[in-house]
C-alpha positions in Angstrom: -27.1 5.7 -3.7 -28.4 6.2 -0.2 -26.3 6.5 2.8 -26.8 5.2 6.3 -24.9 6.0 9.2 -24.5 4.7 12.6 -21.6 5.1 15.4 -19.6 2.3 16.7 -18.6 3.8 20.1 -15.8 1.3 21.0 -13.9 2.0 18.2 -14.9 5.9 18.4 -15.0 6.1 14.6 -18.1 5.8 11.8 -19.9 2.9 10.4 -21.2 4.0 7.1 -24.1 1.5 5.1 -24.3 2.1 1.2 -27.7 1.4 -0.5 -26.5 0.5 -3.9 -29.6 0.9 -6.1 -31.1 -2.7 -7.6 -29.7 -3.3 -11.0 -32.0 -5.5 -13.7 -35.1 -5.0 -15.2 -38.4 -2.4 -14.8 -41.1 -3.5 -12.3 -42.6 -6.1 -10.2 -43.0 -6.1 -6.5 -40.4 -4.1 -4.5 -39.2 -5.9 -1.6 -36.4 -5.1 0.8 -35.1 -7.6 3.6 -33.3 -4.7 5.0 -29.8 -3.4 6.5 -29.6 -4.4 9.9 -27.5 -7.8 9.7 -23.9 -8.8 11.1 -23.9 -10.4 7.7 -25.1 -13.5 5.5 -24.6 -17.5 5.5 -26.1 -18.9 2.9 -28.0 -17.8 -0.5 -30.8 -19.6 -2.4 -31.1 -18.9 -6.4 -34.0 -21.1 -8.3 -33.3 -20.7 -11.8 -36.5 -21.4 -14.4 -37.4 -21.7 -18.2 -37.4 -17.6 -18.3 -34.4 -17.1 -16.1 -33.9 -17.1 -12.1 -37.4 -17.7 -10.0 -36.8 -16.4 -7.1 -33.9 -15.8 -4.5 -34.0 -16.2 -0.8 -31.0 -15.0 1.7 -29.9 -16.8 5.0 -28.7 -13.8 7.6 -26.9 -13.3 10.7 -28.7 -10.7 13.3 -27.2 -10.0 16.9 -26.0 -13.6 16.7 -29.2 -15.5 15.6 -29.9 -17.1 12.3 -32.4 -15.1 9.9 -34.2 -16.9 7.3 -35.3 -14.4 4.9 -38.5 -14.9 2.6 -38.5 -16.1 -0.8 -38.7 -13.1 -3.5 -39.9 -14.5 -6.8 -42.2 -17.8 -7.5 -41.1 -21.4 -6.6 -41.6 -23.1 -10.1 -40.3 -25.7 -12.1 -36.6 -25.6 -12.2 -33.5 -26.3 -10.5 -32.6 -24.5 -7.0 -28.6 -23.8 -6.6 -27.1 -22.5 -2.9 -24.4 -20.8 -1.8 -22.9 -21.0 2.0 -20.6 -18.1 3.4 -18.7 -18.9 6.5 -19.4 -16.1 8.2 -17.8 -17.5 11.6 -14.5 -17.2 10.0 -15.1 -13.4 8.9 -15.9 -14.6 5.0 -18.4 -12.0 4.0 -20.0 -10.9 0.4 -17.8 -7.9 -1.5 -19.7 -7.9 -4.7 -22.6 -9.5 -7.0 -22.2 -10.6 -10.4 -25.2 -10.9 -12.7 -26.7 -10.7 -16.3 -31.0 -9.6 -17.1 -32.7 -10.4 -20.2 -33.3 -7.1 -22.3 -36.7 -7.8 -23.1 -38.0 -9.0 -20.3 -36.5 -7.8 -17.5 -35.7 -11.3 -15.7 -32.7 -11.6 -14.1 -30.7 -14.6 -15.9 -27.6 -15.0 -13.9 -26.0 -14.2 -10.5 -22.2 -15.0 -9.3 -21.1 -14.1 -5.7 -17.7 -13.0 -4.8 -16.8 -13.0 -1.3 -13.4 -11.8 0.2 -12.0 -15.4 0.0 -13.5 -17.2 -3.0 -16.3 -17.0 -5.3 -19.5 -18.7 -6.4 -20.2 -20.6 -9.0 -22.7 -19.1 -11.7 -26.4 -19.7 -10.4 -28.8 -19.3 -12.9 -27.9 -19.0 -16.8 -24.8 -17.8 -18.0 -27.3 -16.0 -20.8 -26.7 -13.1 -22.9 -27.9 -9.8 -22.2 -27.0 -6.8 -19.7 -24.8 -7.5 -17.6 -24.3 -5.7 -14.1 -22.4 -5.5 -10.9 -23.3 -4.8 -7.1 -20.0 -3.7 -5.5 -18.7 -0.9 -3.2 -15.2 -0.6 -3.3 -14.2 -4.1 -1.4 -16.6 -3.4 1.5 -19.3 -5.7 2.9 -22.9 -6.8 1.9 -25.2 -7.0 4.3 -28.1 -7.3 2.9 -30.4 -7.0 0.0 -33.3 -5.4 -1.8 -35.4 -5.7 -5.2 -38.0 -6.2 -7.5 -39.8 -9.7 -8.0 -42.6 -11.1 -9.3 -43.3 -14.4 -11.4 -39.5 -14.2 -11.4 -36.5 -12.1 -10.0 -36.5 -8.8 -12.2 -34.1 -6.6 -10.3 -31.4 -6.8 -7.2 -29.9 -4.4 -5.1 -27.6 -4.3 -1.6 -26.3 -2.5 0.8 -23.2 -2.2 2.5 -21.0 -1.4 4.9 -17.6 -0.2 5.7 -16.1 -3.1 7.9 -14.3 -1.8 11.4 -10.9 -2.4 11.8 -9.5 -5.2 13.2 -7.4 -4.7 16.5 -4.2 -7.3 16.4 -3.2 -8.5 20.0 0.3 -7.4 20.4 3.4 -9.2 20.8 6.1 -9.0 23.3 6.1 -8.2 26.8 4.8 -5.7 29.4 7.6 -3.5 30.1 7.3 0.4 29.6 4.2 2.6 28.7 1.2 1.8 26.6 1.6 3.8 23.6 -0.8 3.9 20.5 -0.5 5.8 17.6 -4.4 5.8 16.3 -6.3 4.8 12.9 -4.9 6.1 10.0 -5.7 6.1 6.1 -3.1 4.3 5.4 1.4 4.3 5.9 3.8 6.2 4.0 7.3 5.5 5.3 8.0 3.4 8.9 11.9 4.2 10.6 13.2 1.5 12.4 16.2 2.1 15.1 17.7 -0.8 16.6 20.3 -0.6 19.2 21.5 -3.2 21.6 18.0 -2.7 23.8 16.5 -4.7 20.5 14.1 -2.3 18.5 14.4 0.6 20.5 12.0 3.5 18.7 9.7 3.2 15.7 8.0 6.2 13.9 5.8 6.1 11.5 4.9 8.5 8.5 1.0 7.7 8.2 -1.7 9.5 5.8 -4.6 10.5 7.4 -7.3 12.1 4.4 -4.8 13.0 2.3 -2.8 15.0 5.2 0.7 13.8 6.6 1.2 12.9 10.2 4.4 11.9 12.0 3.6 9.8 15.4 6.8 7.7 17.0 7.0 5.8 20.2 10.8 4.4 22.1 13.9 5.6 23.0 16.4 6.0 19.9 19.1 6.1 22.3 18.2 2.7 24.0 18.9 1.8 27.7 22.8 1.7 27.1 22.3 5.0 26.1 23.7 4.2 22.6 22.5 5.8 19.3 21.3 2.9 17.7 21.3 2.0 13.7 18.1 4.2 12.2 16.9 2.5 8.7 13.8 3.7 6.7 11.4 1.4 5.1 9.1 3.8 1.9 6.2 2.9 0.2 4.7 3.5 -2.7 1.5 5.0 -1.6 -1.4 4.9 -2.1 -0.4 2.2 -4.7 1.2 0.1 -1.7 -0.2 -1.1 1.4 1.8 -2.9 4.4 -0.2 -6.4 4.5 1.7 -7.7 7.5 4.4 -7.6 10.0 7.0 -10.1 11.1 9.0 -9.7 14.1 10.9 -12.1 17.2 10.5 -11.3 20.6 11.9 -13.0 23.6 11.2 -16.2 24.5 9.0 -17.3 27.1 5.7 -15.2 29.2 5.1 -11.8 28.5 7.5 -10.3 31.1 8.9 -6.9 31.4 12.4 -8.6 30.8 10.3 -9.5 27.0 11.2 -7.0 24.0 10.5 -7.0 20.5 14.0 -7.8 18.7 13.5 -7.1 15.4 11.3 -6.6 12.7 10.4 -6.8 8.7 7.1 -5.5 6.4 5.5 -7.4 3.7 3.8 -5.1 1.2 0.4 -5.5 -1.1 3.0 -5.5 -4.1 4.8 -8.9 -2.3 7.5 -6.5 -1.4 9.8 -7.4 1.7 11.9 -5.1 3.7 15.5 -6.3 5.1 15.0 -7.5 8.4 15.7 -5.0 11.5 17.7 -6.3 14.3 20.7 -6.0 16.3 23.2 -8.7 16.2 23.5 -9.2 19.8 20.5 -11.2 19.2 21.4 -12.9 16.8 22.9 -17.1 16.8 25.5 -18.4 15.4 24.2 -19.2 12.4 23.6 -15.8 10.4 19.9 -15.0 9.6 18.2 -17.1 12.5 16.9 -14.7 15.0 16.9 -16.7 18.2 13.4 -15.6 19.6 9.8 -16.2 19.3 8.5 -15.6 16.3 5.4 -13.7 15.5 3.1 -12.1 12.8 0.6 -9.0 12.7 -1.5 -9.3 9.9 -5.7 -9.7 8.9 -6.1 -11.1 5.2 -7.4 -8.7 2.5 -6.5 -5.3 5.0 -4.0 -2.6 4.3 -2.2 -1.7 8.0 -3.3 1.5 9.1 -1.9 2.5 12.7 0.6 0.7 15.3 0.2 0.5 19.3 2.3 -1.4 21.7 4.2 -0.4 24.9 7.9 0.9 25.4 10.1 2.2 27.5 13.9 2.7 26.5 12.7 -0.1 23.7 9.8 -1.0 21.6 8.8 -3.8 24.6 5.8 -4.8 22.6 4.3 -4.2 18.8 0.2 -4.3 17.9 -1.3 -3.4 14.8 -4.6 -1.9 13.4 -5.8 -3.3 10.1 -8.3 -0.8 8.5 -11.7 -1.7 6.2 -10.2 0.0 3.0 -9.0 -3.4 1.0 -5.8 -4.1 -0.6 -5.8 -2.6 -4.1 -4.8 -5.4 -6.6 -1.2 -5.4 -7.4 -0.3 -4.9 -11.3 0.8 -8.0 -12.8 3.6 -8.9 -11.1 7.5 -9.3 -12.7 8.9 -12.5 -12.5 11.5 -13.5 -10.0 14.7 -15.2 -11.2 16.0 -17.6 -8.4 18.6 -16.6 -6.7 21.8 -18.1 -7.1 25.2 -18.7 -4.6 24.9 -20.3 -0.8 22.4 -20.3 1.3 23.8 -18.2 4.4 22.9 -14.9 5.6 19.3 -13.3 6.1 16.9 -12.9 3.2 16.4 -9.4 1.4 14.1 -8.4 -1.8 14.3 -4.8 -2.6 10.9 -5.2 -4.6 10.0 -4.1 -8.0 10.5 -1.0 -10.0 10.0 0.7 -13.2 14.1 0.4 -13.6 17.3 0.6 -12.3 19.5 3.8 -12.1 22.9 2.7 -10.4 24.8 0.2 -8.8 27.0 0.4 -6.0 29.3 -2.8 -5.6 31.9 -3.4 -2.2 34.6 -6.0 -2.3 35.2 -7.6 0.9 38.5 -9.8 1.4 36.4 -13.1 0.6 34.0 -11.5 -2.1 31.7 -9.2 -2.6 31.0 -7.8 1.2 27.6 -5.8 0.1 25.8 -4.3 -2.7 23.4 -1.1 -3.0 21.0 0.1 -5.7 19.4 3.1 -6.8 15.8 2.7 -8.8 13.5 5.1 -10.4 9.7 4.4 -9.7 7.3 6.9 -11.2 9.6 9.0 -12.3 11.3 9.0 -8.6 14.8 8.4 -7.3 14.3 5.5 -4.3 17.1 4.6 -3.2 17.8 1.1 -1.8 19.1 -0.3 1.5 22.4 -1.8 1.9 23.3 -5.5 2.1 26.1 -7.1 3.5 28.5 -5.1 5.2 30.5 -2.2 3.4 34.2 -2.9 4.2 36.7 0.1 4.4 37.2 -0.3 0.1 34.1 1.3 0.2 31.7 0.9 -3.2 32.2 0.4 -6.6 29.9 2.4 -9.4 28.4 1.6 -12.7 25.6 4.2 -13.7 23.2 3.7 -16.3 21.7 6.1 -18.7 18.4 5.9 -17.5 15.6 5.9 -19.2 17.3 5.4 -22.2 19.9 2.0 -20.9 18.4 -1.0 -18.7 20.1 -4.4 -17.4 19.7 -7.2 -19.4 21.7 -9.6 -17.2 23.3 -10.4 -14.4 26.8 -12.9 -14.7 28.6 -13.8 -11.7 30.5 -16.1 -9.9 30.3 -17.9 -5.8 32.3 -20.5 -4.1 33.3 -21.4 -0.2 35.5 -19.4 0.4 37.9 -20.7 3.8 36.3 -20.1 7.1 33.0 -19.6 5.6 30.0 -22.8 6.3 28.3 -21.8 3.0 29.4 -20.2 -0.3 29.8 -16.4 -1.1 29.2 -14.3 -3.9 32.8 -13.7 -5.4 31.9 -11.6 -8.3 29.3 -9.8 -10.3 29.0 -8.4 -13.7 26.1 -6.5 -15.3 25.2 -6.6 -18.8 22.8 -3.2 -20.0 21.0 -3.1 -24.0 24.2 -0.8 -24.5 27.0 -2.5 -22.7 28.7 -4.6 -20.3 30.1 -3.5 -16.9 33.6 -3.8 -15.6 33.3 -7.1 -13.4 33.0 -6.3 -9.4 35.4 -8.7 -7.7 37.3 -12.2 -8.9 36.2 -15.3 -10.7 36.1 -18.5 -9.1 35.1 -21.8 -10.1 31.3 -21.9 -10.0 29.4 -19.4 -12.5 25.7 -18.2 -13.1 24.0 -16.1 -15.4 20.6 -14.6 -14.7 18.8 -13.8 -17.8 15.3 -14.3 -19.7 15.1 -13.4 -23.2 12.8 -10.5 -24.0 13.0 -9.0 -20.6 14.5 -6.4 -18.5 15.9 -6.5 -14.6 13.5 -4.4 -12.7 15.1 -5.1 -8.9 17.1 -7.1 -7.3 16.8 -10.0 -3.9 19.5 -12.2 -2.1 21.0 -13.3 0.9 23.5 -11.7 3.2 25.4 -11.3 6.2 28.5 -9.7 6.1 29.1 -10.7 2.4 26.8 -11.8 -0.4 25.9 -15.2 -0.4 23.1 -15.7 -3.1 22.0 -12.9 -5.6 18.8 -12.8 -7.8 16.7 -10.8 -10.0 13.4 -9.9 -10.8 12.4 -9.3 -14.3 10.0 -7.8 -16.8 8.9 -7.5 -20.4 10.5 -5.1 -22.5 7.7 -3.1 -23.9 9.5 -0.2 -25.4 
């Protein structure tokens, strides 16, 4: 593998191209069309009696169409194409194919881009089968060997540049910019009554740990505000994208960011962030503008913006390194109660360790969970609102004891628009908890034969009003 560098000045960092030697048969003609292209639009594969005939590639060069020449022999057969729409950033990750152990000539090829993937050009024939990929990065052109009929293929790539997201909110403050970044490790979030007023941000840069935060904590009231701490598990999770709500309107100084939540590779959600001054009437509806930082297929890798006593405005970098795919994912039990309050999922884990339970005067005001993930304690956020009772305990013997099910019990309670969790009771392979809080009149049970609960997701406001589960198969 041969490596090509060149320097992309405006983004004062590295673009590396891969030569990824030409898989397939021995011999025939080498030909190379080169490395030197924005990327491709269209591919041409004629497929004969001995396998594929020749393939030609369509390319993209400073902004001009490149027809590239035919590599093989037009002959008798069937032509199949392929069209990339490169205009909307869809580029080639990887090359699929299959050669004929005795002679050499490629039989097959099936391109996978970042959005979709060919059909199978050629014959879908027995033999050797190979791939052409680079980690998720980009093909930008091609090489090989050729003569009556394709005998080998190669490519090259390259690292794609991150992608700068405009940012949201208004103009107040000082431009701030934390840099590119391997990926993030843990983000703190304070919010005070200034909206988000300070944001820092664990990142990994190589392998090493830096720290880099931007706001005020304190806010422009001068009030410590509420500091929460979002953790992934990296390198195994990536932040895909950000949701926040800003004011509404131009982007004045007068425009903040007022809260914010991260989705995760692993379709993980962090509670929403947000003081409650901005908050309507109805609880969960953040009365603001509503935007999203996010670039399909990227891991976030580094936050700018601008603030002052408050996070006035939010970007995001999206880096080149791809989302790794996410294990098979658990399954997610619908939640059931009302549907008040804000949306929460705590994700999912390798188990559950403890359970913390407050009663409120109309229910159950919040619950809290502690999980175990690799063989680490994580410890969940609160939701709802702990009232003075304080929690309620039920520990398991972990590894050894796992829930089961969940039983509980909602109903609309007086004074509240929607119905509220009044009671909760967890079921382990071992035994059955005490039950957190009274019954009332409608009951649920979440449960699925032959699994376990893995993590827990709701709504809430200042009490529980729906609870679910996510699940797994019991392996051991």
């Amino acid at each position: 593998m041969t490596k090509l560098v060149s320097f992309c000045a405006d983004l004062n960092l590295y673009v590396m191209a891969l030569k990824v030697e030409a898989k397939g048969g021995k011999g025939g003609n080498q030909w190379d069309d080169g490395s030197d292209y924005e990327g491709l639009t269209k591919i041409h594969v004629r497929g004969g009696l001995q396998g594929i005939q020749f393939i030609k590639f369509e390319y993209v060069k400073a902004g001009n169409a490149i027809v590239g020449s035919i590599h093989g022999v037009y002959g008798r057969g069937f032509t199949q194409t392929f069209e990339i729409d490169h205009l909307n950033k869809e580029h080639i990750v990887s090359v699929n194919g299959c050669y004929d152990n005795t002679s050499g000539v490629i039989q097959s090829l099936q391109f996978e881009t970042n959005m979709r993937s060919s059909e199978v050009m050629g014959y879908d024939e027995n033999g050797t089968k190979f791939t052409l990929a680079a980690g998720g990065n980009k093909i930008i052109g091609f090489h090989g060997s050729a003569e009556t009929n394709l005998i080998s293929l190669g490519a090259y790539f390259t690292t794609l540049p991150p992608i700068k997201m405009e940012q949201q909110g208004g103009c107040g403050g000082h431009p701030w910019d934390h840099g590119i970044y391997t990926g993030v490790r843990k983000v703190y979030v304070t919010y005070s009554p200034s909206g988000i007023s300070h944001i820092m941000v664990d990142y990994d840069k190589v392998g090493k740990h830096e720290t880099r935060e931007s706001g005020d904590r304190l806010g422009e009231n001068r009030i410590q505000g509420q500091q929460r701490e979002f953790i992934l598990d990296y390198p195994n999770e990536y932040i895909t994208s950000v949701e926040g709500t800003c004011d509404v309107g131009s982007a004045s100084y007068s425009n903040r960011v007022r809260s914010l939540s991260f989705k995760t590779s692993t379709e993980r959600i962090s509670p929403t962030y947000y003081y409650l001054k901005f908050i309507s009437n109805t609880y969960g509806t953040v009365a603001n503008r509503t935007f999203v930082l996010e670039s399909k297929g990227r891991a976030l890798v580094g936050f700018y913006g601008q603030a002052g006593f408050a996070i006035d405005a939010i970007g995001a970098y999206f880096g080149s390194r791809p989302v790794p795919p996410s294990p098979p994912p658990a399954e997610k039990l619908q939640g059931q109660g009302g549907d008040g309050g804000v949306s929460w999922d705590d994700g999912v884990f390798d188990g559950v360790r403890k359970i913390y339970v407050g009663q409120g005067e109309n229910g159950v005001a919040s619950v809290k969970f502690v999980y175990d993930k690799n063989n680490q304690v994580v410890l969940g956020e609160d939701h709802g609102k702990m009232t003075l009772l304080g929690y309620e305990e039920f520990e398991l013997a972990y590894p050894s004891e796992y829930i089961t099910a969940v039983e509980g019990c909602y109903d609309n309670i007086f004074g509240n628009t929607t119905a509220v969790i009044t009671m909760l009771k967890f079921k382990t392979n071992v035994r059955t908890s005490p039950p957190f809080g009274l019954e009332s009149t409608s009951t649920f049970l979440l449960e699925k034969e032959g699994y376990k609960i893995v993590g827990f997701h709701g709504k809430a406001s200042d009490q529980l009003h729906q609870f679910g589960v996510s699940v797994t198969l019991i392996t051991n």
